[in-house]
PDB file of N, CA, C and O in Angstrom, chain B, residues numbered from 101:
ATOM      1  N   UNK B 101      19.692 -20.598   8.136  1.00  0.00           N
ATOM      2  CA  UNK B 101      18.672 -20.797   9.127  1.00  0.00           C
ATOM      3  C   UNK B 101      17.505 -19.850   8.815  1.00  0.00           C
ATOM      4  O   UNK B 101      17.631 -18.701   8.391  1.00  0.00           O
ATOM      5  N   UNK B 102      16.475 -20.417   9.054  1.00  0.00           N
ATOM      6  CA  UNK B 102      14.906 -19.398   8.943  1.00  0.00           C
ATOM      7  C   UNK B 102      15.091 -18.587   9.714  1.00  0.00           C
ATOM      8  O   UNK B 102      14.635 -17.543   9.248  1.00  0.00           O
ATOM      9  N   UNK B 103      15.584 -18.395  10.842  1.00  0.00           N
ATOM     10  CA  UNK B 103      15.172 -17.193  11.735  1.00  0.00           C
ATOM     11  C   UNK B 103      16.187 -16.135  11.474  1.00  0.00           C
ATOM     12  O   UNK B 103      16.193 -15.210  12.286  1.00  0.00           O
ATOM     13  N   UNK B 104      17.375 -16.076  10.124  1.00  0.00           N
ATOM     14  CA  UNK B 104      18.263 -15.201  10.133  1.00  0.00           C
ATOM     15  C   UNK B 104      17.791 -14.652   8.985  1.00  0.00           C
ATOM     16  O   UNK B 104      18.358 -13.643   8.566  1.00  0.00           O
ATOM     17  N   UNK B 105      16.791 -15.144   8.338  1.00  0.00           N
ATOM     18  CA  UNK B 105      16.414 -14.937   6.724  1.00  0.00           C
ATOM     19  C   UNK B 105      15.199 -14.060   6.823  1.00  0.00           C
ATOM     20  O   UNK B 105      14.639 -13.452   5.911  1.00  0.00           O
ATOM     21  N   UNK B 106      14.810 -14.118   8.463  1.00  0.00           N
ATOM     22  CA  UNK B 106      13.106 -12.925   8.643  1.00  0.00           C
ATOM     23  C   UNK B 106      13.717 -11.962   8.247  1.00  0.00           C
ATOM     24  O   UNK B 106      14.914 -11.677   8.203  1.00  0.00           O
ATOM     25  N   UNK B 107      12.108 -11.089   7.730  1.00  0.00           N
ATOM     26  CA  UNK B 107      12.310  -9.724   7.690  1.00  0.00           C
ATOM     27  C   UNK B 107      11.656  -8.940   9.054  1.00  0.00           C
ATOM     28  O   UNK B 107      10.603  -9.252   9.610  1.00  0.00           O
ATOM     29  N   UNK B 108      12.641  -7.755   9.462  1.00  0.00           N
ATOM     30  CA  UNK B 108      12.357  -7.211  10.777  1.00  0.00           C
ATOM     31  C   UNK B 108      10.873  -6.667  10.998  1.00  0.00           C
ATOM     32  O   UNK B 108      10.436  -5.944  10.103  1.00  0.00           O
ATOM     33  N   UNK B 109      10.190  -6.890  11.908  1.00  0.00           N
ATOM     34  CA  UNK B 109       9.203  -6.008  12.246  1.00  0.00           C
ATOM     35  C   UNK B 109       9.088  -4.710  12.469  1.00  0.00           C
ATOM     36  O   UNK B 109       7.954  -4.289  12.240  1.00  0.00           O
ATOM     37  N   UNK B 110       9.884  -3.889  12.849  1.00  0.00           N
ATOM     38  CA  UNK B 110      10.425  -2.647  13.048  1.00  0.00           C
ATOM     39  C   UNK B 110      11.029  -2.213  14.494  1.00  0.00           C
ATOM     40  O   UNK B 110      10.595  -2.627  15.570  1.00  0.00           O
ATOM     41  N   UNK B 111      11.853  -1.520  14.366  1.00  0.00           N
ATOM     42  CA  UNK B 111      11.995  -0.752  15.663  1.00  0.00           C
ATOM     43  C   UNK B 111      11.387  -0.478  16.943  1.00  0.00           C
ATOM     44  O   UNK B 111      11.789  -0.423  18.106  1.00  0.00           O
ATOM     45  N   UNK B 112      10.160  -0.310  16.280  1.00  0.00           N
ATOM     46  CA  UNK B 112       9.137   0.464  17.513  1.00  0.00           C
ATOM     47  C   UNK B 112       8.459  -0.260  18.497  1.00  0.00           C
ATOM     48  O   UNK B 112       7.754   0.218  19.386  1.00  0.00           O
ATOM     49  N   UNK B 113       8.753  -1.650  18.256  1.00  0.00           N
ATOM     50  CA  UNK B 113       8.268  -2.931  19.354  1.00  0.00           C
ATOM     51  C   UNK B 113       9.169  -3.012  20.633  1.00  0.00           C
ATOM     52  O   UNK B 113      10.307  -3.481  20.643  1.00  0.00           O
ATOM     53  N   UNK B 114       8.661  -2.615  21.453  1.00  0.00           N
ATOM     54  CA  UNK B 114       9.253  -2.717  22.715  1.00  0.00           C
ATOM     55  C   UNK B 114      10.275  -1.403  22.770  1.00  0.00           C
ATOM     56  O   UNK B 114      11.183  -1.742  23.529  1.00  0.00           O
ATOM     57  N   UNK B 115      10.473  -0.297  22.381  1.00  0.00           N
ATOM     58  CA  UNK B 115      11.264   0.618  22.273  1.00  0.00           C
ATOM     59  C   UNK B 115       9.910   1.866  23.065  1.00  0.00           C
ATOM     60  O   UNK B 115       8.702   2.083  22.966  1.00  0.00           O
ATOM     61  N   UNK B 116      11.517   2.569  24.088  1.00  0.00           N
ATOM     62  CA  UNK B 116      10.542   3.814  24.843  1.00  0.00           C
ATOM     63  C   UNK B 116       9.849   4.690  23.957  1.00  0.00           C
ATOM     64  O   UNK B 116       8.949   5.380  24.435  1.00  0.00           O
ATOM     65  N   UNK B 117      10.150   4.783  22.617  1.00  0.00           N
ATOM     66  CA  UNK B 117       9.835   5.767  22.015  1.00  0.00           C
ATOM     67  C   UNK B 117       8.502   5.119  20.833  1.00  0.00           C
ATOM     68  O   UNK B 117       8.282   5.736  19.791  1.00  0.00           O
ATOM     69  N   UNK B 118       7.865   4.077  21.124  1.00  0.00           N
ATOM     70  CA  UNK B 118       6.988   3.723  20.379  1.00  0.00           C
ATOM     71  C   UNK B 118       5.933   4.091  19.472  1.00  0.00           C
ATOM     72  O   UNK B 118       5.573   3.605  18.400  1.00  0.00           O
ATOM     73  N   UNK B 119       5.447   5.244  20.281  1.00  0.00           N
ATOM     74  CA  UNK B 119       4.272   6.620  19.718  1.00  0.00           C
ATOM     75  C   UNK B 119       5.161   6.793  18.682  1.00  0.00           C
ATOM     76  O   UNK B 119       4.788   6.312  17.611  1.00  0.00           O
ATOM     77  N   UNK B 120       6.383   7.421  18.698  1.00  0.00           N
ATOM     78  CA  UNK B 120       6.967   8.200  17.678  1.00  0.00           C
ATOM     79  C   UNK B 120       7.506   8.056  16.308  1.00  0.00           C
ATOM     80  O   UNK B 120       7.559   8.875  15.391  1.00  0.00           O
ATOM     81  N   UNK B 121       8.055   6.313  16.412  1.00  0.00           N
ATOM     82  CA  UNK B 121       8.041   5.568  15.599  1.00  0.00           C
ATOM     83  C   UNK B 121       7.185   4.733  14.867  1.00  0.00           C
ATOM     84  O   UNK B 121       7.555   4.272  13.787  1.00  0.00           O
ATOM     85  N   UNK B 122       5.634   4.392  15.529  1.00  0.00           N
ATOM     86  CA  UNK B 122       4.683   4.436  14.574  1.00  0.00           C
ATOM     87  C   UNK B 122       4.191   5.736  13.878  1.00  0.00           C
ATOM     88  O   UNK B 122       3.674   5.635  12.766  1.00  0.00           O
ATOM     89  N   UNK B 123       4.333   7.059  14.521  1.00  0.00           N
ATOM     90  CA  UNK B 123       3.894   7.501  13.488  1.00  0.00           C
ATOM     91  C   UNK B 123       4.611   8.084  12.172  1.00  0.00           C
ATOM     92  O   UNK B 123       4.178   8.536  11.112  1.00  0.00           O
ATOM     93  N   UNK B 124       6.332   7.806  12.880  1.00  0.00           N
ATOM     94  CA  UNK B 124       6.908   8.001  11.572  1.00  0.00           C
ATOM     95  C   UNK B 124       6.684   6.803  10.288  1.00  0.00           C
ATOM     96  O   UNK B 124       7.122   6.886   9.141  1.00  0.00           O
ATOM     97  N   UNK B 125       5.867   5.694  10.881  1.00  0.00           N
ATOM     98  CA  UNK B 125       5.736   4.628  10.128  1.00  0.00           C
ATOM     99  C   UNK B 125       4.652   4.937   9.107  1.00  0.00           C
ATOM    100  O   UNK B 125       4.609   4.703   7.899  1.00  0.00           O
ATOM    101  N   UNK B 126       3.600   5.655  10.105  1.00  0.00           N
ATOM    102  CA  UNK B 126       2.544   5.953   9.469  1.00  0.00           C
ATOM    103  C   UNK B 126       2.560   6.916   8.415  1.00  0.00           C
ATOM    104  O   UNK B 126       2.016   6.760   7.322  1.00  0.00           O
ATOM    105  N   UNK B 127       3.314   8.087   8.850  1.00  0.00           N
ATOM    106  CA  UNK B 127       3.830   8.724   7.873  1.00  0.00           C
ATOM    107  C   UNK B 127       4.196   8.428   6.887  1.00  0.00           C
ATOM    108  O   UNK B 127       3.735   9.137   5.991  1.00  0.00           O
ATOM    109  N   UNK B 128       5.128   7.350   6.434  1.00  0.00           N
ATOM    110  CA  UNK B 128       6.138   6.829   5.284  1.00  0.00           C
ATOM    111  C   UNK B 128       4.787   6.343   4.191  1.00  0.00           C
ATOM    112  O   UNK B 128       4.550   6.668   3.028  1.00  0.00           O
ATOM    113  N   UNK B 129       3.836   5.146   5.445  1.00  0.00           N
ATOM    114  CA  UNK B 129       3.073   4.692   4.831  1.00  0.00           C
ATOM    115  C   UNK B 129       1.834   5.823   4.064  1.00  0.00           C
ATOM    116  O   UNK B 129       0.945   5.129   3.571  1.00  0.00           O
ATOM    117  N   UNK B 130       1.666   6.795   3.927  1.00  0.00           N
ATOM    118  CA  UNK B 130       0.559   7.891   3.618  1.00  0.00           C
ATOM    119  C   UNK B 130       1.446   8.373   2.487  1.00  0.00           C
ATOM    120  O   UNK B 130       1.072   8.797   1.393  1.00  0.00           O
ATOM    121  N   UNK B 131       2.916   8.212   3.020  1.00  0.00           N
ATOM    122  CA  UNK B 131       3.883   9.111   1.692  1.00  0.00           C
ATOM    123  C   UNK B 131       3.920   8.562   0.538  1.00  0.00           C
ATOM    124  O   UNK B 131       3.848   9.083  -0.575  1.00  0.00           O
ATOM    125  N   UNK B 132       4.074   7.141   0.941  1.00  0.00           N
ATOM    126  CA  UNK B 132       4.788   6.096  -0.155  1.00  0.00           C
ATOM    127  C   UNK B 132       2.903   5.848  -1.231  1.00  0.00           C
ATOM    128  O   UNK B 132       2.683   5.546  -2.404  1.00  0.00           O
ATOM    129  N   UNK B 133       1.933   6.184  -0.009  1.00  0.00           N
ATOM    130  CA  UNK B 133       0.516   5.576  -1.136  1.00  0.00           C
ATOM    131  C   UNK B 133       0.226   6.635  -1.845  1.00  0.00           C
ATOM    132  O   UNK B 133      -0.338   6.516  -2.933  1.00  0.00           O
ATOM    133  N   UNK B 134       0.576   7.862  -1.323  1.00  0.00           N
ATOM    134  CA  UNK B 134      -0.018   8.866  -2.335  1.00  0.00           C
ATOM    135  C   UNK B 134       1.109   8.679  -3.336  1.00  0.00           C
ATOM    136  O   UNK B 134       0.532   8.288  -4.351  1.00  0.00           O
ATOM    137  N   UNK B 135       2.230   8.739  -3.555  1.00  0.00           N
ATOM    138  CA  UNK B 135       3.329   8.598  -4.429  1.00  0.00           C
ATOM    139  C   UNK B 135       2.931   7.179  -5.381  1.00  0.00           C
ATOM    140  O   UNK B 135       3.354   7.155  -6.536  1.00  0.00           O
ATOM    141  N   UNK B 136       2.294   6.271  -4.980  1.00  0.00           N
ATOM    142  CA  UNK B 136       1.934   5.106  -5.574  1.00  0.00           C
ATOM    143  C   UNK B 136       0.520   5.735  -6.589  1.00  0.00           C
ATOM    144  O   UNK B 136       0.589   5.631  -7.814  1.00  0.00           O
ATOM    145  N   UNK B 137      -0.428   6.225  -6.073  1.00  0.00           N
ATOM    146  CA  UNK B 137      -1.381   6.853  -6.518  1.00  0.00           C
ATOM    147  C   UNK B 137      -1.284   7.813  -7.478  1.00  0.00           C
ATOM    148  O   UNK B 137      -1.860   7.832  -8.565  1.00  0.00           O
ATOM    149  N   UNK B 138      -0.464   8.676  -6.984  1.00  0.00           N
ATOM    150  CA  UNK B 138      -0.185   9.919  -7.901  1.00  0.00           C
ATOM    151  C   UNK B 138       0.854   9.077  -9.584  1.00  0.00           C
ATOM    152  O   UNK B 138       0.821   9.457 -10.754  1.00  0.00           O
ATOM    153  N   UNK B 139       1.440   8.193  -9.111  1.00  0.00           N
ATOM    154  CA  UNK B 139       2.074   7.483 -10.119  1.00  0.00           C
ATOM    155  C   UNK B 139       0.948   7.054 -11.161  1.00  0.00           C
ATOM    156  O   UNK B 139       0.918   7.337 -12.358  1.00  0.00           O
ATOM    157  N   UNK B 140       0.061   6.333 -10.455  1.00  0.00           N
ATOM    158  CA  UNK B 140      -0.707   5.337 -11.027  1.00  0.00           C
ATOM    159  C   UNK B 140      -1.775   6.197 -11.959  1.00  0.00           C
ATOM    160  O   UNK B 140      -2.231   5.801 -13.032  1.00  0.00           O
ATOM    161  N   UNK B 141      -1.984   7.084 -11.507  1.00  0.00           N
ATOM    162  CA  UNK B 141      -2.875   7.953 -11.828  1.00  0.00           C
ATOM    163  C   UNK B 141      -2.213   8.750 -13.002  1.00  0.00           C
ATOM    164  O   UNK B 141      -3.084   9.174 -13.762  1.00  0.00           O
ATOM    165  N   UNK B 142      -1.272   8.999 -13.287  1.00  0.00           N
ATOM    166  CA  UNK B 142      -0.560   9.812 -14.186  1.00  0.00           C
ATOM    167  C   UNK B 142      -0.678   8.813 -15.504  1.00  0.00           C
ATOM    168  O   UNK B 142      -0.900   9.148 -16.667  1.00  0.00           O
ATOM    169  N   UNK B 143      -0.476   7.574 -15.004  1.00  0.00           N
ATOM    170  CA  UNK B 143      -0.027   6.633 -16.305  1.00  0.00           C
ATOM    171  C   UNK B 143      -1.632   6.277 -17.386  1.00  0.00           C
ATOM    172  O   UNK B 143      -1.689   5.874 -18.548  1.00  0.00           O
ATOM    173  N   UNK B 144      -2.511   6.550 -16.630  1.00  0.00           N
ATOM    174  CA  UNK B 144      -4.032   6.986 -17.574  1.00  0.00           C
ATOM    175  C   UNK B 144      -3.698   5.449 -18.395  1.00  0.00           C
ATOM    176  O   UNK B 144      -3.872   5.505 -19.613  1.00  0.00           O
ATOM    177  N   UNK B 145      -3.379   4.510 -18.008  1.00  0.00           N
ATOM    178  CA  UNK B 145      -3.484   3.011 -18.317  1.00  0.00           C
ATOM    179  C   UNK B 145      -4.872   2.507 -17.854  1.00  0.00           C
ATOM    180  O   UNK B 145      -5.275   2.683 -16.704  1.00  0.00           O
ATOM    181  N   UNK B 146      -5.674   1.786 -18.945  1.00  0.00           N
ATOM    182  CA  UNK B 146      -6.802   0.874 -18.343  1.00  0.00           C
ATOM    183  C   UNK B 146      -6.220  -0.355 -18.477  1.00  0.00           C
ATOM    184  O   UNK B 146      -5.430  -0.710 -19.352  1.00  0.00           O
ATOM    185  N   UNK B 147      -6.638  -0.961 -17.596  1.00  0.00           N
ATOM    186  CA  UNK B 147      -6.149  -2.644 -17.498  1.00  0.00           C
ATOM    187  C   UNK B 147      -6.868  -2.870 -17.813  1.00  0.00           C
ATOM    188  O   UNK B 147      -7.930  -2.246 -17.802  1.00  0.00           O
ATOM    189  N   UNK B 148      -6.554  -4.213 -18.392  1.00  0.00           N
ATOM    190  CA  UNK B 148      -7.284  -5.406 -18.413  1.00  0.00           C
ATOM    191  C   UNK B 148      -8.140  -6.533 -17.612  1.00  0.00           C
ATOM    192  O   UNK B 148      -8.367  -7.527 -18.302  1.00  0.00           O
ATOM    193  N   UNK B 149      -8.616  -6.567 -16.398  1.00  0.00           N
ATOM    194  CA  UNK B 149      -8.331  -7.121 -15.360  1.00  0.00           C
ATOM    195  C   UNK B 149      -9.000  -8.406 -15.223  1.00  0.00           C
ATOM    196  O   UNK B 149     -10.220  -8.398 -15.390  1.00  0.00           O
ATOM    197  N   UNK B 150      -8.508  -9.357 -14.988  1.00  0.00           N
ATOM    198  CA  UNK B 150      -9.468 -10.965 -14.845  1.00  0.00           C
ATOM    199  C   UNK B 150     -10.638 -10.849 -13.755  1.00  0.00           C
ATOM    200  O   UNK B 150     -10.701  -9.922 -12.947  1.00  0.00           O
ATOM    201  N   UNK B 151     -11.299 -11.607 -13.810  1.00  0.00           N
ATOM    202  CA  UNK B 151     -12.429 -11.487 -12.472  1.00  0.00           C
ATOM    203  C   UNK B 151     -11.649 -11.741 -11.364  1.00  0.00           C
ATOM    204  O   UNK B 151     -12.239 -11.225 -10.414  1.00  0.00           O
ATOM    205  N   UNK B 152     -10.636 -12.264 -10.989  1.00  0.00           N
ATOM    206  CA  UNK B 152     -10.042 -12.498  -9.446  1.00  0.00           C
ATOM    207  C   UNK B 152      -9.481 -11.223  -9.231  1.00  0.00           C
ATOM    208  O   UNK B 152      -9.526 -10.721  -8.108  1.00  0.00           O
ATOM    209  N   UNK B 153      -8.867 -10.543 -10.348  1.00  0.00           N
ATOM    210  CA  UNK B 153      -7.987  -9.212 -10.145  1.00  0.00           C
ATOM    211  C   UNK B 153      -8.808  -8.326  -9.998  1.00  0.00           C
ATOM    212  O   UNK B 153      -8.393  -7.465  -9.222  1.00  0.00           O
ATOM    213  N   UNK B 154     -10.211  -8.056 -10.556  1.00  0.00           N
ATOM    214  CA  UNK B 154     -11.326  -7.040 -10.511  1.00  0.00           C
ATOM    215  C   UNK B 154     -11.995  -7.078  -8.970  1.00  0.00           C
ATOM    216  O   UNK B 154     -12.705  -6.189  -8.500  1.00  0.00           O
ATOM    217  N   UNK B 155     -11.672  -8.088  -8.424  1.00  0.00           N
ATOM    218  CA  UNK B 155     -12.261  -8.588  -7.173  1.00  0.00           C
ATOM    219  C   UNK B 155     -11.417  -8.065  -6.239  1.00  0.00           C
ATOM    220  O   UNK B 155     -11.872  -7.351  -5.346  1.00  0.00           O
ATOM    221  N   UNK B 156     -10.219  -8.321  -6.315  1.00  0.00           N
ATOM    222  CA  UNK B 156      -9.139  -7.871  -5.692  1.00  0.00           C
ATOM    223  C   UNK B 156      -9.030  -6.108  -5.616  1.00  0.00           C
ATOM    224  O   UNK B 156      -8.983  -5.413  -4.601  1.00  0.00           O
ATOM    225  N   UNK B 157      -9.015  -5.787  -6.690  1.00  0.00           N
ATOM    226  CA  UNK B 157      -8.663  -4.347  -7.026  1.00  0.00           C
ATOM    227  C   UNK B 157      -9.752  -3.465  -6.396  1.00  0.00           C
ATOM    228  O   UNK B 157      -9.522  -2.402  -5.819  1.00  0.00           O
ATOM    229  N   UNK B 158     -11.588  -4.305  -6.655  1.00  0.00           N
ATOM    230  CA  UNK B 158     -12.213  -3.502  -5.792  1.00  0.00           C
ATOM    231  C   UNK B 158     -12.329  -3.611  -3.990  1.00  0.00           C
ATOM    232  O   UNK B 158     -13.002  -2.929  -3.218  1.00  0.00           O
ATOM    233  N   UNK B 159     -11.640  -4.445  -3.791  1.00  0.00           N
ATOM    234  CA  UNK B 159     -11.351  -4.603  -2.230  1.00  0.00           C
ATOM    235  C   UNK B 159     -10.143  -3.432  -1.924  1.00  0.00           C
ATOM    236  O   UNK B 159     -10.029  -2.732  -0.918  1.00  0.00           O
ATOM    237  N   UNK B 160      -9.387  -3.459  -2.999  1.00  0.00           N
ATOM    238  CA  UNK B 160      -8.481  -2.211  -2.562  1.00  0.00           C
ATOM    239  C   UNK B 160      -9.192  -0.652  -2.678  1.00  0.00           C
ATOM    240  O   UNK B 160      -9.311   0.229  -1.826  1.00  0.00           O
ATOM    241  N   UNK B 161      -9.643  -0.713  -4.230  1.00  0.00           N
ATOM    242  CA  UNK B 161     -10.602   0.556  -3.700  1.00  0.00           C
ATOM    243  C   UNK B 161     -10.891   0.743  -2.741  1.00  0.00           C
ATOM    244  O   UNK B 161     -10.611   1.733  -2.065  1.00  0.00           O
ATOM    245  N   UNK B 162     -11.735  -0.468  -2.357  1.00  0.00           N
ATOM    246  CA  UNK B 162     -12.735   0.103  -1.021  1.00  0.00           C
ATOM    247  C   UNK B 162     -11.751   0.696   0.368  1.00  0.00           C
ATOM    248  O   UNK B 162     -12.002   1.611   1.154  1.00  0.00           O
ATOM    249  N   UNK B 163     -10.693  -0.127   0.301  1.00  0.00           N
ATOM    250  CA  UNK B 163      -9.625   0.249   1.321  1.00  0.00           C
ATOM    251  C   UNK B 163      -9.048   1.576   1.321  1.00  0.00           C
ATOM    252  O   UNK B 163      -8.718   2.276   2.278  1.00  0.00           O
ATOM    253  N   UNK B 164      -8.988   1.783   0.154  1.00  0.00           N
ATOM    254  CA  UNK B 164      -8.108   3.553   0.000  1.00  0.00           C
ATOM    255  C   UNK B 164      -9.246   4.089   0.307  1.00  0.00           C
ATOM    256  O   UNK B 164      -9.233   4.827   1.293  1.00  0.00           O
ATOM    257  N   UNK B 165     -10.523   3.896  -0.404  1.00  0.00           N
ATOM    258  CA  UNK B 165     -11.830   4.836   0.025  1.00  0.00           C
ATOM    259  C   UNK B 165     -11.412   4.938   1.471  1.00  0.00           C
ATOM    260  O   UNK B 165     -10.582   5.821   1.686  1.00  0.00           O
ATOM    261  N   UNK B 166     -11.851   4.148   2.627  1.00  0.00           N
ATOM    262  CA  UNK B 166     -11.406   4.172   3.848  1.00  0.00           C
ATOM    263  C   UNK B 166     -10.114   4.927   4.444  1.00  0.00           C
ATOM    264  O   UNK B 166      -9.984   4.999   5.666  1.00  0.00           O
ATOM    265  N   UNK B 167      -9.466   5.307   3.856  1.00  0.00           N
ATOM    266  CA  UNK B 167      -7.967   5.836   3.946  1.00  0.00           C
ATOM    267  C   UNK B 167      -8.176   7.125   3.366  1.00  0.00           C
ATOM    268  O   UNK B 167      -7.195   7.774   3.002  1.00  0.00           O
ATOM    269  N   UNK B 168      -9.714   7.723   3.191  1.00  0.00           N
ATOM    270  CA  UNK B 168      -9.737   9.103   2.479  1.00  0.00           C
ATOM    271  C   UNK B 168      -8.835   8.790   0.784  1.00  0.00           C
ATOM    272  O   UNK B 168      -8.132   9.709   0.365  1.00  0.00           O
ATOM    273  N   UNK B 169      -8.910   7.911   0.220  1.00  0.00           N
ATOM    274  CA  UNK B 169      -8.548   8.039  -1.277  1.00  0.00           C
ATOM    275  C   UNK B 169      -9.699   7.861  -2.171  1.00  0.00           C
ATOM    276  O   UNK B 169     -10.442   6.900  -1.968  1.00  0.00           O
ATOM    277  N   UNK B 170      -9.929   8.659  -3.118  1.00  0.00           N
ATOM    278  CA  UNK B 170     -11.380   8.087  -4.193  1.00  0.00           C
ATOM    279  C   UNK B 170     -10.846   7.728  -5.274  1.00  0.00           C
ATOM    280  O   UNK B 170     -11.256   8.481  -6.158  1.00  0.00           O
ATOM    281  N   UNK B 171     -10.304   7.143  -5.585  1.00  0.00           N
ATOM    282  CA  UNK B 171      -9.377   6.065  -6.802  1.00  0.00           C
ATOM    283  C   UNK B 171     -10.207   5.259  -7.685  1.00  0.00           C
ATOM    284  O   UNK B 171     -11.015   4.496  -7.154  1.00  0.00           O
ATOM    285  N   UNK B 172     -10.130   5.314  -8.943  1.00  0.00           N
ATOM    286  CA  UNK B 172     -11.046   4.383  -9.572  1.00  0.00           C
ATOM    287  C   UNK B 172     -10.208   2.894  -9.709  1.00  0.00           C
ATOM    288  O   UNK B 172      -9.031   2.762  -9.374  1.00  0.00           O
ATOM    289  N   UNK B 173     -11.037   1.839 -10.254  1.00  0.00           N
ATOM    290  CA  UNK B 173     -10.584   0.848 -10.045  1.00  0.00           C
ATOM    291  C   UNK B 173      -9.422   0.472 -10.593  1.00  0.00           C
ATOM    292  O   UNK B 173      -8.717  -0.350 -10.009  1.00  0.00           O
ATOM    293  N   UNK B 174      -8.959   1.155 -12.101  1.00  0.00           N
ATOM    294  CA  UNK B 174      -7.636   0.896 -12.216  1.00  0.00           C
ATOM    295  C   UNK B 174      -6.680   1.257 -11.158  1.00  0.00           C
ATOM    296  O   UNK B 174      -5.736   0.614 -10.700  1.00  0.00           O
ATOM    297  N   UNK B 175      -7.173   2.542 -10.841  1.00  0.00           N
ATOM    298  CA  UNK B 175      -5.793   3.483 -10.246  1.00  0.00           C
ATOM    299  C   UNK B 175      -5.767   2.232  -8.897  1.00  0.00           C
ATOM    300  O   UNK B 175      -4.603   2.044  -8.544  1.00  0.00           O
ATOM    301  N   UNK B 176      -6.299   1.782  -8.482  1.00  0.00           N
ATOM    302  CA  UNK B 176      -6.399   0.554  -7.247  1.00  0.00           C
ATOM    303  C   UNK B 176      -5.545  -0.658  -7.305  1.00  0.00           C
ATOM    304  O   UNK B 176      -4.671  -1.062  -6.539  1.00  0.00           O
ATOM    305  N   UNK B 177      -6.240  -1.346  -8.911  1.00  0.00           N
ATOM    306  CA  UNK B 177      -5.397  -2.218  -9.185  1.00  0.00           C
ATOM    307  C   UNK B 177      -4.058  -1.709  -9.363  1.00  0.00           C
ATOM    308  O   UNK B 177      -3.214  -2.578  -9.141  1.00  0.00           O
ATOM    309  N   UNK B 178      -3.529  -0.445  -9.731  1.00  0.00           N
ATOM    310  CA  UNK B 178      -2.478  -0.381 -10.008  1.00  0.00           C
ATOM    311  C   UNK B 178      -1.409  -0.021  -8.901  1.00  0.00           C
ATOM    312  O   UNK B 178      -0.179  -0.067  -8.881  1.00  0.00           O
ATOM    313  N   UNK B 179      -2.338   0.340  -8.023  1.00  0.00           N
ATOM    314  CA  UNK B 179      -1.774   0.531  -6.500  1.00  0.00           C
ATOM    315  C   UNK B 179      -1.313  -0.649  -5.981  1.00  0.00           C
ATOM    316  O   UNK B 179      -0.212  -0.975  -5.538  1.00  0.00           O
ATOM    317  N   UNK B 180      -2.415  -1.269  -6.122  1.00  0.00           N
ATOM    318  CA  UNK B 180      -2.442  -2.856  -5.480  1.00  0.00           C
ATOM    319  C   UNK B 180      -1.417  -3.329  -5.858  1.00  0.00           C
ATOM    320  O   UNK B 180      -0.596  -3.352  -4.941  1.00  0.00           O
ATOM    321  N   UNK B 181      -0.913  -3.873  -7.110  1.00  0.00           N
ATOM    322  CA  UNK B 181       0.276  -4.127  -7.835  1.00  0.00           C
ATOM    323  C   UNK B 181       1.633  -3.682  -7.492  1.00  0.00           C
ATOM    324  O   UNK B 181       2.461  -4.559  -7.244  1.00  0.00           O
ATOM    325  N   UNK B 182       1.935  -2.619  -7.450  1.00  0.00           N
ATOM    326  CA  UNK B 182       2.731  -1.460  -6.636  1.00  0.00           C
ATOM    327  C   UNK B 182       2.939  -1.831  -5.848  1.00  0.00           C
ATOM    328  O   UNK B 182       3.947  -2.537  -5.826  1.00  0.00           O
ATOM    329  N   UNK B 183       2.044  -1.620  -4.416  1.00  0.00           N
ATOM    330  CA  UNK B 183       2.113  -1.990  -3.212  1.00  0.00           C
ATOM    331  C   UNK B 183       2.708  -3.678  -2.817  1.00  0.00           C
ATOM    332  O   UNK B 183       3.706  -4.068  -2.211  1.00  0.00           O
ATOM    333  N   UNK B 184       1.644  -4.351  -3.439  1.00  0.00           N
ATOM    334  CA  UNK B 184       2.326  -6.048  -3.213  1.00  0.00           C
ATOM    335  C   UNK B 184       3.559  -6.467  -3.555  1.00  0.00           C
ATOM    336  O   UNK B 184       4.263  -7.267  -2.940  1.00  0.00           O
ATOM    337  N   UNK B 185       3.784  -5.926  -4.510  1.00  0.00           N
ATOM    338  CA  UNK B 185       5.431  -6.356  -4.812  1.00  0.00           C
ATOM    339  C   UNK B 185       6.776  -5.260  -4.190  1.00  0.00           C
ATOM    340  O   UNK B 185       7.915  -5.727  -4.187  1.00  0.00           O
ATOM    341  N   UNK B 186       6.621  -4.298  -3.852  1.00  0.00           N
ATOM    342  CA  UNK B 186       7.339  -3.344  -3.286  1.00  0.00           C
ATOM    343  C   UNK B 186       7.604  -3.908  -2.099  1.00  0.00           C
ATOM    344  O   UNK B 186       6.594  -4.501  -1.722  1.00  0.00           O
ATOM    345  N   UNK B 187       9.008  -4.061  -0.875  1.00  0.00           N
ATOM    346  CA  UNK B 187       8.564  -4.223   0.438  1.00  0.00           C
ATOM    347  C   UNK B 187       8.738  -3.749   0.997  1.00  0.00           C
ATOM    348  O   UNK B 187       8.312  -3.952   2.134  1.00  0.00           O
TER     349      UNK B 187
END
C-alpha cells in the first residue's frame, strides 16, 4: 500500500515539544551542510557542468549564500548533488 511506503515527516508535528525538535532539526540540517561543504570543498574537483546543471548549481549558490555560505559554483553543485541524493 502507498500510505505504508511514505517517508515520515518528523516527530515534531503535533508533539508538545515542537520548538525543540525543530531546532534539533535545524541543527542536524546546518551540521550535515557544512559537513557536505567542507567535503566538497576538500575534493578541489572542477566539474564539468551542462547548462541545466550550471543553472541549477547557481540557484544553490545563491541559496547557501542566503544560509551565510560563500561557496563557489562547484562547491554548490557538489553540494547540490550530495544533498539530492542523500535522504
Amino acid at each position: 500500500m502507498a500510505w505504508d511506503s511514505m517517508t515520515s515527516v518528523g516527530g515534531e508535528f503535533g508533539s508538545p515539544e515542537f520548538d525543540k525538535l525543530m531546532d534539533e532539526d535545524t541543527q542536524k540540517f546546518a551540521s550535515d551542510l557544512a559537513r557536505w561543504i567542507q567535503h566538497s570543498s576538500a575534493s578541489h574537483v572542477a566539474l564539468q557542468l551542462e547548462e541545466d546543471e550550471a543553472a541549477d548549481a547557481r540557484n544553490v549558490q545563491l541559496a547557501l549564500h542566503e544560509l551565510g555560505q560563500d561557496v563557489t559554483i562547484d562547491v554548490a553543485a557538489s553540494v547540490w548533488k550530495q544533498f539530492s541524493h542523500n535522504p
